[in-house]
N, C-alpha and C positions, 0 to 999 in steps of 0.2 A: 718869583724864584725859578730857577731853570737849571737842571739838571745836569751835571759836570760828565758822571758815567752811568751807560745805559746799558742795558741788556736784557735775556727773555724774560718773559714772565712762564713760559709754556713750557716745563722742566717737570722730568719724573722726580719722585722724593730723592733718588738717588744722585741724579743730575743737579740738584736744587743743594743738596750737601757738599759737592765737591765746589759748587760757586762758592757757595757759605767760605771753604778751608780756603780756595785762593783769593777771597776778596778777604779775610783776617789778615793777610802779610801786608796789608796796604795802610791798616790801622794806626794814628799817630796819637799815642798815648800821652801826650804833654798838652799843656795850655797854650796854645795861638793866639790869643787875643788879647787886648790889651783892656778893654773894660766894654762893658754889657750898657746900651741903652732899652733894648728890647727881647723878650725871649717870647719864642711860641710854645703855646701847648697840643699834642697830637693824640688823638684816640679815635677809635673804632668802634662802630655798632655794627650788628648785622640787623638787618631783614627781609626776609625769604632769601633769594637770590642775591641780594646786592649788600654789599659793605657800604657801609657809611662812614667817610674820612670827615675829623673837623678839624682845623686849625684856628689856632686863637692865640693871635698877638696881642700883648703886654706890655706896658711900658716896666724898666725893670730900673730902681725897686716899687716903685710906686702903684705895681699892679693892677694901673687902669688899663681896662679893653681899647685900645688901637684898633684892632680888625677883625674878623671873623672868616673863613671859608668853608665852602661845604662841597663834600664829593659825593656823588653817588656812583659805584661802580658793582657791575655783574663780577660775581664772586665764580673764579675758576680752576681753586688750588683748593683740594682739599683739608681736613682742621688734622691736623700731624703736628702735636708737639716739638719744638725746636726748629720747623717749618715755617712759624707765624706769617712772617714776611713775606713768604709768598702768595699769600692767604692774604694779607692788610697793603702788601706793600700799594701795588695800580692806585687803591684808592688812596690812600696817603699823597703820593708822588701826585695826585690831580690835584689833590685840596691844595698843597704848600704851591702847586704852580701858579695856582689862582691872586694867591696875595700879593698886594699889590706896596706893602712895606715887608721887607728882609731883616727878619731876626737874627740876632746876632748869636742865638745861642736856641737848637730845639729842644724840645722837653717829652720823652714819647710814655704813654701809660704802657710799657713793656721793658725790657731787658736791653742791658746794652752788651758788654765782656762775661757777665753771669749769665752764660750758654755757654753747652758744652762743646760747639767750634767758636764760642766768644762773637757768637754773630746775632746777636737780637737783632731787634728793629732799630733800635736808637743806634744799633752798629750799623745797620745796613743803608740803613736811610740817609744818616749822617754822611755815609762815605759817596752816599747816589749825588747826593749835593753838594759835598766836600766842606760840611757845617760842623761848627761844636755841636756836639748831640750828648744826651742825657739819659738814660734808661732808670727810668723812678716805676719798678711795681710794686702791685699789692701783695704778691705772693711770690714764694722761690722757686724759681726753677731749677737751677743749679748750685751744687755749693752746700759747705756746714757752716753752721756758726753759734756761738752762744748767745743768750740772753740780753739782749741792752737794758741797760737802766730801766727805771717808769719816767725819769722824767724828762724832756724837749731837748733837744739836744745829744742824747747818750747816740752809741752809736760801737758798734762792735764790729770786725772786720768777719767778711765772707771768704771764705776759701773753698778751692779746687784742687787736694792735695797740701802741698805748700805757699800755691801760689795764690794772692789775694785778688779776688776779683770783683770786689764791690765792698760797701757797706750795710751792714743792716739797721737803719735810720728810725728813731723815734721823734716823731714829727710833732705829737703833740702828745701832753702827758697822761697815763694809764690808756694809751691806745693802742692798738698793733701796729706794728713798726713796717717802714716801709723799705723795697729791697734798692738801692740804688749801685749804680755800675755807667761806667764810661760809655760813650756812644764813639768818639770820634773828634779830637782835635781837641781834648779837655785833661785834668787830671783830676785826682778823684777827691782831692782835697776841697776845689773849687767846686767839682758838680756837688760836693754837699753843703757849703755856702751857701753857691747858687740857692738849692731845694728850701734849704732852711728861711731862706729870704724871700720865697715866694710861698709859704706857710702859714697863712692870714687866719688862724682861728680854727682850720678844720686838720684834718690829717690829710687829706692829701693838698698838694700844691694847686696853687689857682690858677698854672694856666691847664691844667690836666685837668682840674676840675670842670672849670667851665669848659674845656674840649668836650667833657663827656658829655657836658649838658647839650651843648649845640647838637650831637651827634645824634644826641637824643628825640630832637626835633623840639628846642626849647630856645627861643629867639632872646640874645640880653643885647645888650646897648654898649655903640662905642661911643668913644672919646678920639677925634674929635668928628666924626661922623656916625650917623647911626649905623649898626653892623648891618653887613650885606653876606645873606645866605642866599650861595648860587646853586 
């Protein structure tokens, strides 16, 4: 994968917020595609110094591992809520360039529209590469909303005022629900299909899940080659 728009990473919090306002007008809030054979999953670790990016493609729905990638990059944006991106992005952006199969659809363990300039990761990233993007987290950052269901399925809307910016998704039943929002080139009907179909048994989604693990320094196996951490 290779990167459609680039720009710095070396921005004060304030410099880094007005990118955030003029990269949101670029945002295309509908569905582009026409059917998913693969989605990746992206997540972050830290240690010491350096962020850990993984990526983990999936064939979609059948959620076998296809491929894996692994980043290591020197962390040089400090931790500033609503900042993430500048914090996660470098190492992201090296994993996804690594891969050498292109998902059709990414999948990021952060925020995509549910941010207060609507610019998560799953927004920013999406739009770096000009991909459907997904923003599935574990916790809110922005936004009210009421209670879903207990059981798979339920799912309440999030809002920012009036306006709706995500869902709040129970993935599996009597679990805590999870926050999902548009990334980029998707609508929100479909990214919670999407999620709900890559839901194999746990609460979070299996390519988010196994991202974490990879990230984590926990080696699984593709189909139809063994994964390869670079």
């Amino acid at each position: 994968m290779r990167p459609v728009i680039q720009h710095r990473w070396d921005l004060s919090p304030k410099e880094a917020q007005e990118l955030q306002k003029e990269l949101a007008s670029r945002i295309i809030k509908e569905k582009t595609f026409a059917e998913i054979k693969a989605v990746a999953g992206i997540d972050v670790g830290f240690k010491g110094d350096e962020a850990i990016a993984a990526a983990v493609v999936l064939k979609y729905p059948e959620m076998e591992v296809l491929e894996t990638a692994l980043a290591r990059v020197p962390v040089k944006f400090p931790y500033i809520p609503g900042l993430l991106a500048f914090r996660e992005g470098p190492a992201v952006i090296a994993s996804l360039e690594k891969l050498h199969i292109e998902p059709d659809v990414l999948i990021f363990d952060g925020q995509g529209l549910a941010h207060p300039r609507r610019m998560g990761i799953a927004t920013h990233i999406g739009l770096i590469f000009d991909k459907p993007s997904i923003g599935c987290a574990k916790s809110r950052l922005w936004g009210t909303h009421y209670e879903p269901g207990l059981e798979k399925g339920s799912y309440v809307h999030l809002y920012d005022g009036d306006e709706v910016i995500g869902i709040v998704l129970r993935t599996k039943e009597k679990t805590n629900p999870l926050y999902i929002s548009i990334g980029h080139r998707i609508d929100l009907d479909s990214a919670r299909e999407i999620i709900l179909n890559c839901c194999k048994g746990h609460r979070l989604p299996e390519p988010t899940r196994l991202a974490h693990l990879v990230a984590s320094g926990k080696e699984i196996s593709a189909q139809p080659r063994q994964a390869r951490l670079f």
